[in-house]
mmCIF file as Biopython writes it, N, C-alpha, C and O atoms, coordinates in Angstrom:
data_model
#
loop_
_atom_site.group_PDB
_atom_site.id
_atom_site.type_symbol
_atom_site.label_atom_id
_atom_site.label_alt_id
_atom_site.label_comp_id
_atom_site.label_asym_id
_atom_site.label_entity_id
_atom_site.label_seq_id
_atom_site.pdbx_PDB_ins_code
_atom_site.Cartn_x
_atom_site.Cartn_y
_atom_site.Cartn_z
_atom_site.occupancy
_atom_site.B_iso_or_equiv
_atom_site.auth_seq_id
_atom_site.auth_asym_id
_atom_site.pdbx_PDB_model_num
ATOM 1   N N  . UNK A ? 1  ? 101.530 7.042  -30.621 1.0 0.0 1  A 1 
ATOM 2   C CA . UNK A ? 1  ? 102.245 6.545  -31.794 1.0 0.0 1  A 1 
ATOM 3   C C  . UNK A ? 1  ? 101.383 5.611  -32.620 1.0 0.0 1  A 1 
ATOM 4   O O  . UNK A ? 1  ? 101.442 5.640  -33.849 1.0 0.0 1  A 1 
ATOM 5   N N  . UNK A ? 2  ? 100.297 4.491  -31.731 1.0 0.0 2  A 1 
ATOM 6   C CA . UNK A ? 2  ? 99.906  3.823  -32.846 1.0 0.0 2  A 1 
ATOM 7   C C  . UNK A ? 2  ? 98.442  4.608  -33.309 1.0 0.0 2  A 1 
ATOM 8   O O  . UNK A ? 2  ? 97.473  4.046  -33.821 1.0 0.0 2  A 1 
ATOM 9   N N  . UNK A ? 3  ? 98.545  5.814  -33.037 1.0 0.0 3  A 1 
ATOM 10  C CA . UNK A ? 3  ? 97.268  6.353  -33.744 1.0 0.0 3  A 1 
ATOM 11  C C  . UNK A ? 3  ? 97.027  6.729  -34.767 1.0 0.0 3  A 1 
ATOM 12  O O  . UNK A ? 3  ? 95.995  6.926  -35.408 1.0 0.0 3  A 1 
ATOM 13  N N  . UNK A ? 4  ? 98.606  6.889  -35.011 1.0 0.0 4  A 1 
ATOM 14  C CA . UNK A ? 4  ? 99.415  7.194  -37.036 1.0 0.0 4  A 1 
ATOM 15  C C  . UNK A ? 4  ? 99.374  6.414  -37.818 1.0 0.0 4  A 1 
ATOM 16  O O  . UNK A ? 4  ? 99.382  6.603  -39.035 1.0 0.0 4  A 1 
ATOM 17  N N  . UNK A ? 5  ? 99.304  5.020  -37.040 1.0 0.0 5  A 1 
ATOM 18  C CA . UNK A ? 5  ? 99.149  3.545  -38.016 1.0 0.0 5  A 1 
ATOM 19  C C  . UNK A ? 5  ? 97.671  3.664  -38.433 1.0 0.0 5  A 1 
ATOM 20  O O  . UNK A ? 5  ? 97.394  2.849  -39.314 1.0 0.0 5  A 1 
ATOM 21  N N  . UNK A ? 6  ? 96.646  4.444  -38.053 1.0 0.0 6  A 1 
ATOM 22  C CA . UNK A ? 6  ? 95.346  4.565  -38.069 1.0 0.0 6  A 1 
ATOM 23  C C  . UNK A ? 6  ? 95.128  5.139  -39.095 1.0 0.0 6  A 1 
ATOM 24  O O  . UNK A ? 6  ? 94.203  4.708  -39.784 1.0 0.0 6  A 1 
ATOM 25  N N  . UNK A ? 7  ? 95.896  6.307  -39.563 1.0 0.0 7  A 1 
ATOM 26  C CA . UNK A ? 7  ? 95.602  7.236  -40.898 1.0 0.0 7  A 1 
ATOM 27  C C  . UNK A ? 7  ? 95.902  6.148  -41.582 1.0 0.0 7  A 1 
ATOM 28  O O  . UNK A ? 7  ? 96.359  5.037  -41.316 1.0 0.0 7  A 1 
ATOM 29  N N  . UNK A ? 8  ? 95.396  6.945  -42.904 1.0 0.0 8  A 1 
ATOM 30  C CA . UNK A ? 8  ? 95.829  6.301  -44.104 1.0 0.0 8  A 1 
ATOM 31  C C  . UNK A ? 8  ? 97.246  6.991  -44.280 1.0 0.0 8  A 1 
ATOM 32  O O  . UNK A ? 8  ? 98.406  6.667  -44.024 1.0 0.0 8  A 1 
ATOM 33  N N  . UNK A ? 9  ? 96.545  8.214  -44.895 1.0 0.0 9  A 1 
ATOM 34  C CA . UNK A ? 9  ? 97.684  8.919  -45.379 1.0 0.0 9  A 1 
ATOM 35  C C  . UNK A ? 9  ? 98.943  8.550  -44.760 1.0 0.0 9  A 1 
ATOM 36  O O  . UNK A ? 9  ? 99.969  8.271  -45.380 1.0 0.0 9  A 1 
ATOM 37  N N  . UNK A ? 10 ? 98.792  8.566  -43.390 1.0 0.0 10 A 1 
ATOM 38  C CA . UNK A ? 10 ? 100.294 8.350  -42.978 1.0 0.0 10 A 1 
ATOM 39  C C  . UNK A ? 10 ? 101.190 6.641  -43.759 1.0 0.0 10 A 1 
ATOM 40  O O  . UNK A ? 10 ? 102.289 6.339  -44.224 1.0 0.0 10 A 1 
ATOM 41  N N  . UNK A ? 11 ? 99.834  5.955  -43.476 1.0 0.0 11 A 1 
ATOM 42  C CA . UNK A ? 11 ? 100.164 4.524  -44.068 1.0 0.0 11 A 1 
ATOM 43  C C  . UNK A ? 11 ? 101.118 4.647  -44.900 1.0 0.0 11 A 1 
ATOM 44  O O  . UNK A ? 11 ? 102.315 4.389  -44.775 1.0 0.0 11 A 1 
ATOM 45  N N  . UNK A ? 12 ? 99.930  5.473  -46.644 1.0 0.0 12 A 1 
ATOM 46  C CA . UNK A ? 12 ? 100.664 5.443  -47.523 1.0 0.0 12 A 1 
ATOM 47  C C  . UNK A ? 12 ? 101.913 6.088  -47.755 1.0 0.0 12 A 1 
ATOM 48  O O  . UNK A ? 12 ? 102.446 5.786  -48.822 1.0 0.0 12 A 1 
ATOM 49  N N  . UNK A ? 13 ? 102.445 6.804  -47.112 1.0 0.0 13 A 1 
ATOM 50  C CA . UNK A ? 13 ? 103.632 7.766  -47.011 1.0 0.0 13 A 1 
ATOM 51  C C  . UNK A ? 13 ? 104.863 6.958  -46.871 1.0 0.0 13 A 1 
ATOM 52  O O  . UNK A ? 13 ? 105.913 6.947  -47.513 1.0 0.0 13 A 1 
ATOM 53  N N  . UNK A ? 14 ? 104.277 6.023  -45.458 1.0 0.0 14 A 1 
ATOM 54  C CA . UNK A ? 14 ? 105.151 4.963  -44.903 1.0 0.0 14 A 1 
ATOM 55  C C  . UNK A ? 14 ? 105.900 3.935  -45.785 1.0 0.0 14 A 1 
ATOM 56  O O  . UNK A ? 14 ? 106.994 3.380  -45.680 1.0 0.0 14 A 1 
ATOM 57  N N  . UNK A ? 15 ? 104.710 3.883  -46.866 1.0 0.0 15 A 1 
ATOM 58  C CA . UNK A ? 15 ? 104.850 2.687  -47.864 1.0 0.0 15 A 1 
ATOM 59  C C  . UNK A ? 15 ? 106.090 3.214  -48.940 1.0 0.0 15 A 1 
ATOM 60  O O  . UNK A ? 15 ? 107.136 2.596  -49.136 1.0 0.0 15 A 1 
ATOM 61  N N  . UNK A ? 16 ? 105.781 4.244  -49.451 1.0 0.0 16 A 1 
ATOM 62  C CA . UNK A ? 16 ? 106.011 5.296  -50.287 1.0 0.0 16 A 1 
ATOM 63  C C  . UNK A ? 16 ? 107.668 5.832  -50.127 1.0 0.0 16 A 1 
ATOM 64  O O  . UNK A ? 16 ? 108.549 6.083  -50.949 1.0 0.0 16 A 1 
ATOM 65  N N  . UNK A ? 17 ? 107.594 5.862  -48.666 1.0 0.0 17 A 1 
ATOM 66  C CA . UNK A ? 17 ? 108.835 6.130  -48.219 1.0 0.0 17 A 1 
ATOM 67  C C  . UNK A ? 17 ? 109.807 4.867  -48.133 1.0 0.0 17 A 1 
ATOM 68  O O  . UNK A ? 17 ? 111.018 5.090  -48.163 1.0 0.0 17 A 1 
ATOM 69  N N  . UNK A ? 18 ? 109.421 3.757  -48.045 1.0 0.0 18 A 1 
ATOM 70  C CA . UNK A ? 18 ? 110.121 2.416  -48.084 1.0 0.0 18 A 1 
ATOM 71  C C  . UNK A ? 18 ? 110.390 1.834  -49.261 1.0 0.0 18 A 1 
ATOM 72  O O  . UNK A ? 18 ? 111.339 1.054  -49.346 1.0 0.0 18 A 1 
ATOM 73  N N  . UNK A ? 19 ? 109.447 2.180  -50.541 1.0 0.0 19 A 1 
ATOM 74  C CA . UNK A ? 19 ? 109.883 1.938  -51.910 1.0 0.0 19 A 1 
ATOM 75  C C  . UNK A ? 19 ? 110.979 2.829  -51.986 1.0 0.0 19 A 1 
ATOM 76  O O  . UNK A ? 19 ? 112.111 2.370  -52.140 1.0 0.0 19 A 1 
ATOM 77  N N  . UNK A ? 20 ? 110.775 4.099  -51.892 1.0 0.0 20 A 1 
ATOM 78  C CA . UNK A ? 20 ? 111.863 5.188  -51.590 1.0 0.0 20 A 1 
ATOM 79  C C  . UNK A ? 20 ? 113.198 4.652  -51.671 1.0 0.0 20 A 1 
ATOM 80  O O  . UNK A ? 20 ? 114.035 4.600  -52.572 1.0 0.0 20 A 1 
ATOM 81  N N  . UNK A ? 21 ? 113.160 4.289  -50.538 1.0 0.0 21 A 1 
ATOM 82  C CA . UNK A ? 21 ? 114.647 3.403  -49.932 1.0 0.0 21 A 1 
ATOM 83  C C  . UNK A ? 21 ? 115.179 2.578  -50.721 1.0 0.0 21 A 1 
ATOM 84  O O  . UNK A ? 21 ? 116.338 2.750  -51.099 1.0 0.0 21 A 1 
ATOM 85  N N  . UNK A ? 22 ? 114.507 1.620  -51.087 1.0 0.0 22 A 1 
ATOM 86  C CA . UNK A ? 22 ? 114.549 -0.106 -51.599 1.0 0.0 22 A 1 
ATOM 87  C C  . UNK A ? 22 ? 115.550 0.821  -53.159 1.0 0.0 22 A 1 
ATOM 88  O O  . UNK A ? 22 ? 116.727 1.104  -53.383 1.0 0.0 22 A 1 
ATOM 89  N N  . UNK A ? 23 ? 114.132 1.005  -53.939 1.0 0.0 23 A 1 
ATOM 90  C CA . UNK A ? 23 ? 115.081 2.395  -55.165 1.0 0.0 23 A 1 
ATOM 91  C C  . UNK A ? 23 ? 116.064 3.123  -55.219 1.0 0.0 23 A 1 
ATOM 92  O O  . UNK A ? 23 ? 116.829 3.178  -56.182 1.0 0.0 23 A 1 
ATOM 93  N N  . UNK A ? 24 ? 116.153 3.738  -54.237 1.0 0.0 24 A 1 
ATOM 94  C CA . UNK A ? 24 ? 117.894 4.449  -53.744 1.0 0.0 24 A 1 
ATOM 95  C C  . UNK A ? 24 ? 118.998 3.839  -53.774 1.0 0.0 24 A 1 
ATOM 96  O O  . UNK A ? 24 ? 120.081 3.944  -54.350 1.0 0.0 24 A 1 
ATOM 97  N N  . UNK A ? 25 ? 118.467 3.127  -52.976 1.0 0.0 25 A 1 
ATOM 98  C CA . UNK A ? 25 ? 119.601 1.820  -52.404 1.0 0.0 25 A 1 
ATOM 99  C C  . UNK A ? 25 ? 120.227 1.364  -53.799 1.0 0.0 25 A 1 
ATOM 100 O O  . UNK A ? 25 ? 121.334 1.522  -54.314 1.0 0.0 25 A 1 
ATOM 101 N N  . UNK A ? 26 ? 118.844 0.623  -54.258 1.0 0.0 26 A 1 
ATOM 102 C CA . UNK A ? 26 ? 119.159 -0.523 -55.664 1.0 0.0 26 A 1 
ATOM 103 C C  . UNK A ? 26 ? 120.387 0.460  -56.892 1.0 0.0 26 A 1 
ATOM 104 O O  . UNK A ? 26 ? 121.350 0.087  -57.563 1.0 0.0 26 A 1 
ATOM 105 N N  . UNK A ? 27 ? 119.697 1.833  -56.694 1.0 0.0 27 A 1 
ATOM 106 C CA . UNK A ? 27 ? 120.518 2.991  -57.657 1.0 0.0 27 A 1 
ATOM 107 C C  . UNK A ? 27 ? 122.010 3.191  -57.158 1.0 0.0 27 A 1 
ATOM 108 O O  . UNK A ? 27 ? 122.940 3.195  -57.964 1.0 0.0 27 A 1 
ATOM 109 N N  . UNK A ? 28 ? 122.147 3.312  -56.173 1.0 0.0 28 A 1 
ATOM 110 C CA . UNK A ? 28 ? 123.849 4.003  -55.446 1.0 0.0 28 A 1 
ATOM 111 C C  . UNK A ? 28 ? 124.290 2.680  -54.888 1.0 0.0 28 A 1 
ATOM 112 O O  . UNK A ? 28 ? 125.231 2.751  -54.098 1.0 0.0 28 A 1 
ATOM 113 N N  . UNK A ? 29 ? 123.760 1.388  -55.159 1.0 0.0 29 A 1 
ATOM 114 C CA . UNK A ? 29 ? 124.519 0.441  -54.102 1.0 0.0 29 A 1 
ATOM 115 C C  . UNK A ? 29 ? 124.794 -0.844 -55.214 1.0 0.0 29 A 1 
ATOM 116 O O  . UNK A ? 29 ? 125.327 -1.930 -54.986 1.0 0.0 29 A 1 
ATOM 117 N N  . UNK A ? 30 ? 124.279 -0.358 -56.393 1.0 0.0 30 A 1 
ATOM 118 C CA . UNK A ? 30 ? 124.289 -1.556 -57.420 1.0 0.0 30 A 1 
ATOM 119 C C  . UNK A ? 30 ? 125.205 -1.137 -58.685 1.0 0.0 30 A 1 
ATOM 120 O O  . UNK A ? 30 ? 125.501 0.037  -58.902 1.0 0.0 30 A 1 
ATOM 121 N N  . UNK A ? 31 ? 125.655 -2.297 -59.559 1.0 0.0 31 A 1 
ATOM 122 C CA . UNK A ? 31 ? 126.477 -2.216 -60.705 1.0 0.0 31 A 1 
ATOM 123 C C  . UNK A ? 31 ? 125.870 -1.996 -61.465 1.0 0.0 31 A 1 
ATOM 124 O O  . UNK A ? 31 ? 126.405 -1.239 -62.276 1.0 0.0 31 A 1 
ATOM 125 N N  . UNK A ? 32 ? 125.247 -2.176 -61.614 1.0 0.0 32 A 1 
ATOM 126 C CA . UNK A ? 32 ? 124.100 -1.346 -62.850 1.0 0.0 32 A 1 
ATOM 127 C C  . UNK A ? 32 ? 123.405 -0.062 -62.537 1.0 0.0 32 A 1 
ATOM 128 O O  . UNK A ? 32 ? 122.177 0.012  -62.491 1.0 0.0 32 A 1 
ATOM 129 N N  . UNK A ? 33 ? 124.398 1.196  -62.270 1.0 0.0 33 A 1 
ATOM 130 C CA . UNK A ? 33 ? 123.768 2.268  -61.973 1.0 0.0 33 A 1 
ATOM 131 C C  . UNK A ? 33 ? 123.221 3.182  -63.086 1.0 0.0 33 A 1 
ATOM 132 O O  . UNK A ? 33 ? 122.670 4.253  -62.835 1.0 0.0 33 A 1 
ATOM 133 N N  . UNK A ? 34 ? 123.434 2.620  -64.539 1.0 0.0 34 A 1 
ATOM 134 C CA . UNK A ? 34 ? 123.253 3.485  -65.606 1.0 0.0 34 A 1 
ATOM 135 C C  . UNK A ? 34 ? 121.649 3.320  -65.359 1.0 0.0 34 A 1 
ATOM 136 O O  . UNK A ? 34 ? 120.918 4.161  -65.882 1.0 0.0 34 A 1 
ATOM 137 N N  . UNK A ? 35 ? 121.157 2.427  -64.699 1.0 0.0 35 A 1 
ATOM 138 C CA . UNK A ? 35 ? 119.300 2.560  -64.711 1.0 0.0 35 A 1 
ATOM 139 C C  . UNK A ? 35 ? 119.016 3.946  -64.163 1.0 0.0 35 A 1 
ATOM 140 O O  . UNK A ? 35 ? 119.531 3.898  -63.045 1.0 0.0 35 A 1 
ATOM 141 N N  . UNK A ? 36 ? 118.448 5.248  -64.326 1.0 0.0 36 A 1 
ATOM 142 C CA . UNK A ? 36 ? 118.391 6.111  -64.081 1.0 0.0 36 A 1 
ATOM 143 C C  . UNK A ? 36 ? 116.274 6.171  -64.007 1.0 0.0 36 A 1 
ATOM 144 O O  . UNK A ? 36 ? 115.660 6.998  -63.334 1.0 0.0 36 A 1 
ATOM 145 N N  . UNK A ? 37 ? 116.055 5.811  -64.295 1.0 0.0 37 A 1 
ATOM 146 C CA . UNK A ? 37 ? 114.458 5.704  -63.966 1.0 0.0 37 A 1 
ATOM 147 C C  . UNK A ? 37 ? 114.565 5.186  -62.351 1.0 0.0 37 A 1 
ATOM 148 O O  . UNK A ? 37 ? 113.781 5.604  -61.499 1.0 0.0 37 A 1 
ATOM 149 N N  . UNK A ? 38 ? 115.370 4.465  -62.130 1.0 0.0 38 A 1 
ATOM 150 C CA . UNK A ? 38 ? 115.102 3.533  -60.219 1.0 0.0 38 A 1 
ATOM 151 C C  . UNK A ? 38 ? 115.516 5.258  -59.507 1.0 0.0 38 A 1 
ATOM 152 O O  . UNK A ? 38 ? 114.885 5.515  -58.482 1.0 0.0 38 A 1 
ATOM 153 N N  . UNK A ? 39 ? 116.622 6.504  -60.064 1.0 0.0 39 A 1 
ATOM 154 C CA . UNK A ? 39 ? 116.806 7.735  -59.267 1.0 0.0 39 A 1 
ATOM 155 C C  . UNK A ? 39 ? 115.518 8.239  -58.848 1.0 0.0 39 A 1 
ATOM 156 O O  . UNK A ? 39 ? 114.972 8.365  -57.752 1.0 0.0 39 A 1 
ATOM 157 N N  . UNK A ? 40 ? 115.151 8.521  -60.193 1.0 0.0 40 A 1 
ATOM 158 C CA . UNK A ? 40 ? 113.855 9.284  -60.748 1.0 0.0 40 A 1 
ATOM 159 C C  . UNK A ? 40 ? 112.839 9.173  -59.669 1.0 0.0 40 A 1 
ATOM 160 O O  . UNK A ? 40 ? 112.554 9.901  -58.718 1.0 0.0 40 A 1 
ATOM 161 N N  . UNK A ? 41 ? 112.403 8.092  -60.087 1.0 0.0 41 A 1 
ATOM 162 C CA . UNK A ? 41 ? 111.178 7.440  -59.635 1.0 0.0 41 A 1 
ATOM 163 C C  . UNK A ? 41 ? 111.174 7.282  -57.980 1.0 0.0 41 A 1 
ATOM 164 O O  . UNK A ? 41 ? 110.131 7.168  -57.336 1.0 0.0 41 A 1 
ATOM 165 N N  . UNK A ? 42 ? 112.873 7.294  -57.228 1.0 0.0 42 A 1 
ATOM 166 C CA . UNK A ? 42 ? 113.170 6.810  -56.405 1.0 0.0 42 A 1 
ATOM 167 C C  . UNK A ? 42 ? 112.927 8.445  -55.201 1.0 0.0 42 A 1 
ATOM 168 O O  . UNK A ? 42 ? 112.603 8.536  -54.017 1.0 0.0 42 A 1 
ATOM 169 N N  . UNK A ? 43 ? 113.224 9.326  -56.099 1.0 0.0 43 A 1 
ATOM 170 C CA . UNK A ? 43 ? 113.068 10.523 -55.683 1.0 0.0 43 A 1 
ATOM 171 C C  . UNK A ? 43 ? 111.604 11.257 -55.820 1.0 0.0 43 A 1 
ATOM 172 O O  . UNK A ? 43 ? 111.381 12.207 -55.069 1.0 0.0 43 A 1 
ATOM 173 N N  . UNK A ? 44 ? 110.842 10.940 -56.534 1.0 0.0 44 A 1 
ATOM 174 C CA . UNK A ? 44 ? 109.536 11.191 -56.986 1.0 0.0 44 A 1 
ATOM 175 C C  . UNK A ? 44 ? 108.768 10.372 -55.597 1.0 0.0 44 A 1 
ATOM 176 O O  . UNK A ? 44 ? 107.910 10.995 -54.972 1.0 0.0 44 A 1 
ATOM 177 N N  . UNK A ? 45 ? 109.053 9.295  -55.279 1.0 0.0 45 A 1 
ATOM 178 C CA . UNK A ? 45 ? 108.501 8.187  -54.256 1.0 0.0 45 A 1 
ATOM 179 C C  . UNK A ? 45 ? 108.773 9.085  -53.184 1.0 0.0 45 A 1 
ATOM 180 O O  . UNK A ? 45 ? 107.778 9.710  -52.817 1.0 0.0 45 A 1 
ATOM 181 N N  . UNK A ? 46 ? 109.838 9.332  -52.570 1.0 0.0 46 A 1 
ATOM 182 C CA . UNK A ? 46 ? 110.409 10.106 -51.579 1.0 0.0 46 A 1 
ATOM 183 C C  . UNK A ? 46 ? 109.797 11.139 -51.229 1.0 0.0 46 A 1 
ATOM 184 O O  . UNK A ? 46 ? 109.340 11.329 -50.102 1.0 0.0 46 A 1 
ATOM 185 N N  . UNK A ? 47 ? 109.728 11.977 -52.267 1.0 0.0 47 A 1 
ATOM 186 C CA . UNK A ? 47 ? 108.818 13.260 -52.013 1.0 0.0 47 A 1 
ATOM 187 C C  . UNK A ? 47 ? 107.351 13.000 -51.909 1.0 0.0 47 A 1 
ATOM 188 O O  . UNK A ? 47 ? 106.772 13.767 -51.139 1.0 0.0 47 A 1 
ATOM 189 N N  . UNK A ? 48 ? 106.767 12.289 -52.378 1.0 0.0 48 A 1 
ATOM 190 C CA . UNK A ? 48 ? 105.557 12.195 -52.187 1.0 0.0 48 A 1 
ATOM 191 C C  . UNK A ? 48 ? 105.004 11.342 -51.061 1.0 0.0 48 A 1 
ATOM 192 O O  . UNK A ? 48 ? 103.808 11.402 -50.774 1.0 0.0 48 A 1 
ATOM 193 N N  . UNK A ? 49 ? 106.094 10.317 -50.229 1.0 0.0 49 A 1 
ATOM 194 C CA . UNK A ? 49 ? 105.405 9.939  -48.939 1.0 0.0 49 A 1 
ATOM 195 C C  . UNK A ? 49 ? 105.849 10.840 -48.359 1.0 0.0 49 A 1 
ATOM 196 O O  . UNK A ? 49 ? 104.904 11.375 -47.777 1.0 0.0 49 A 1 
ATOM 197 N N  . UNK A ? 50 ? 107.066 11.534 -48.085 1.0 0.0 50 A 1 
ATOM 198 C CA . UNK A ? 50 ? 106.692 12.813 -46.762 1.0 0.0 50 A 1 
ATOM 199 C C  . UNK A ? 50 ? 105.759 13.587 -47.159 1.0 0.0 50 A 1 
ATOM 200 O O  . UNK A ? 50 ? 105.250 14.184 -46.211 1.0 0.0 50 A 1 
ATOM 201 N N  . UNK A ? 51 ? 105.342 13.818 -48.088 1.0 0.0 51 A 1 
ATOM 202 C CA . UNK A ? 51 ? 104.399 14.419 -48.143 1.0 0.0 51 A 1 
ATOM 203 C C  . UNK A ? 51 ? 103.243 14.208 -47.503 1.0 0.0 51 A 1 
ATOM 204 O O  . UNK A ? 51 ? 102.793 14.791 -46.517 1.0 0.0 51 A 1 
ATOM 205 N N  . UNK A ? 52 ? 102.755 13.255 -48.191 1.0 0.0 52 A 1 
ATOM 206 C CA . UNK A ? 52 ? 101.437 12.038 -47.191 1.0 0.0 52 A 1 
ATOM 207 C C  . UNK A ? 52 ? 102.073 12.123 -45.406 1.0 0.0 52 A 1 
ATOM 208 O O  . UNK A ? 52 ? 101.458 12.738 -44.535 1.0 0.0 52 A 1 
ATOM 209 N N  . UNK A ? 53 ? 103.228 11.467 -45.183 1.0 0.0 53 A 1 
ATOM 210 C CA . UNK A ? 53 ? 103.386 11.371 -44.037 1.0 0.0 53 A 1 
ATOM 211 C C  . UNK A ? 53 ? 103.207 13.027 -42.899 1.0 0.0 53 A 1 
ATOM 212 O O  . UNK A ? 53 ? 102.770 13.294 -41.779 1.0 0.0 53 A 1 
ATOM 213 N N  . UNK A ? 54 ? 103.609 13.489 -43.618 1.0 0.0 54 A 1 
ATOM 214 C CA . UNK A ? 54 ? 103.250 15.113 -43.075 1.0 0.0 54 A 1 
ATOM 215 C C  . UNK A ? 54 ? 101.506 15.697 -42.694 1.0 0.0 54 A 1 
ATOM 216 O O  . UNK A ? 54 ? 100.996 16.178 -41.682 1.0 0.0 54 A 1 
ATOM 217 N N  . UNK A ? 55 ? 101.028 15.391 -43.948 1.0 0.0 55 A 1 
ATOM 218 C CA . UNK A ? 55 ? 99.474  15.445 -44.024 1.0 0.0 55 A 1 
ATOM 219 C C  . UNK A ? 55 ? 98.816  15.074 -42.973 1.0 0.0 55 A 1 
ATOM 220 O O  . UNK A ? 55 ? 98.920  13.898 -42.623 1.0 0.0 55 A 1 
ATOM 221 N N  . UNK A ? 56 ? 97.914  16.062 -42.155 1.0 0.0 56 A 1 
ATOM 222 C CA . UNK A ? 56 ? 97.054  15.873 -41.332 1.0 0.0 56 A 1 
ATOM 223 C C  . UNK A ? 56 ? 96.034  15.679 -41.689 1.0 0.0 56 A 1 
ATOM 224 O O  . UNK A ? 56 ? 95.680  16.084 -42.797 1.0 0.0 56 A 1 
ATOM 225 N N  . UNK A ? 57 ? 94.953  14.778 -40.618 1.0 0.0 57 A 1 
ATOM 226 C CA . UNK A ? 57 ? 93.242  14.799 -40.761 1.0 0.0 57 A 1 
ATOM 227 C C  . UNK A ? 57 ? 92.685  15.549 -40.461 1.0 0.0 57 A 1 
ATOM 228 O O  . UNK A ? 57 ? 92.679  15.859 -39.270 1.0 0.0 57 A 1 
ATOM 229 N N  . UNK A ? 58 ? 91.977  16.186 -41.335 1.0 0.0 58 A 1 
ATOM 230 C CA . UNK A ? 58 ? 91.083  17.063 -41.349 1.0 0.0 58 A 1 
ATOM 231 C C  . UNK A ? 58 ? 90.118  16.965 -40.261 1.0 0.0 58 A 1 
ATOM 232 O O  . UNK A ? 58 ? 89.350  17.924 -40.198 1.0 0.0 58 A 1 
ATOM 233 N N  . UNK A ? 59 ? 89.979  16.154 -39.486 1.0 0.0 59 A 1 
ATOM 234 C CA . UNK A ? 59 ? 89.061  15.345 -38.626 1.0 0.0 59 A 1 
ATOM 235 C C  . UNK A ? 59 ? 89.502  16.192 -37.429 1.0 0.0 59 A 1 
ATOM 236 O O  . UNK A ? 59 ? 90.547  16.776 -37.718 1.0 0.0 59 A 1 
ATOM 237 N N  . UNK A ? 60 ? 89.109  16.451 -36.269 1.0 0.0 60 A 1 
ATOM 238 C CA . UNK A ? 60 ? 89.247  16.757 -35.417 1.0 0.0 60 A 1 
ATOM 239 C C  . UNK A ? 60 ? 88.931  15.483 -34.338 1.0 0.0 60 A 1 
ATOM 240 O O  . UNK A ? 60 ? 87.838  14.923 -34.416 1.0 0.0 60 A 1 
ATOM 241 N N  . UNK A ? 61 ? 89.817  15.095 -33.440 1.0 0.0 61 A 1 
ATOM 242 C CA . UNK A ? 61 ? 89.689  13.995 -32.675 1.0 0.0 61 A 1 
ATOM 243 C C  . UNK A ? 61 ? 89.320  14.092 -30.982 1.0 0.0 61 A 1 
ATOM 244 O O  . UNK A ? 61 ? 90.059  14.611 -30.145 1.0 0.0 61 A 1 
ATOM 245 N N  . UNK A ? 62 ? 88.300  13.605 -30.775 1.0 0.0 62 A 1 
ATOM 246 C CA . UNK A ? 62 ? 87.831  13.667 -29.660 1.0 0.0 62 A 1 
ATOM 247 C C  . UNK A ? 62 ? 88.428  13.271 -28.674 1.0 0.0 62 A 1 
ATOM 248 O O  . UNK A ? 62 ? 87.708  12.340 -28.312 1.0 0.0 62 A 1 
ATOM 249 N N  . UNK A ? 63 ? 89.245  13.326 -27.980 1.0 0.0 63 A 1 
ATOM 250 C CA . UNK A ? 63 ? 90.240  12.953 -26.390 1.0 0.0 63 A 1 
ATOM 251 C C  . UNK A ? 63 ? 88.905  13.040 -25.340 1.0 0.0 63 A 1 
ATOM 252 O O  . UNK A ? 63 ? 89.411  13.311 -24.251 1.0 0.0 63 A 1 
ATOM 253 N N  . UNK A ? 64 ? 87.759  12.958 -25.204 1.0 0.0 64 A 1 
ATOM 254 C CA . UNK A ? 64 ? 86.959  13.216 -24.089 1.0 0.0 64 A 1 
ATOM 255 C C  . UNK A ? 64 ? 86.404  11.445 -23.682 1.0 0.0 64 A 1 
ATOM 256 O O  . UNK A ? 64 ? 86.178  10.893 -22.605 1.0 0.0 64 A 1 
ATOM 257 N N  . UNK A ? 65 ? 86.347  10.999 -25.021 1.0 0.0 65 A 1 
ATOM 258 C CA . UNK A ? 65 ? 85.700  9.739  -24.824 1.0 0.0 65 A 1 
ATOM 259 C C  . UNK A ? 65 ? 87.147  8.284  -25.284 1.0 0.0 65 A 1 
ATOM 260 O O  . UNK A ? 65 ? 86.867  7.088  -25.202 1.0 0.0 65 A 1 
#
């Protein structure tokens, strides 16, 4: 598990995916839902850290040493 904290990519996904949230949230949980850029953007964020988070290294990793 902490070998995922090691990528980046996964990092940024992680990050990506937590703005995600924070945006969602702020959109469906707040009185001011006419802001429609926090959906947008909130869904644009979303898709693009699973994305990252999905993404493998190209690297092949040595288990011998």
């Amino acid at each position: 598990m902490y070998k995922r904290f090691n990528e980046l990519n996964f990092v940024i996904g992680l990050f990506f995916l937590l703005a995600s949230v924070v945006l969602l949230g702020g959109y469906f949980f707040s009185n001011h839902s006419n802001e429609t850029i926090n959906l947008y953007t909130g869904i644009a964020f979303l898709v693009f850290g699973i994305i990252m988070m999905l993404l493998r290294s190209s690297e092949k990793e040595n288990t011998d040493q």
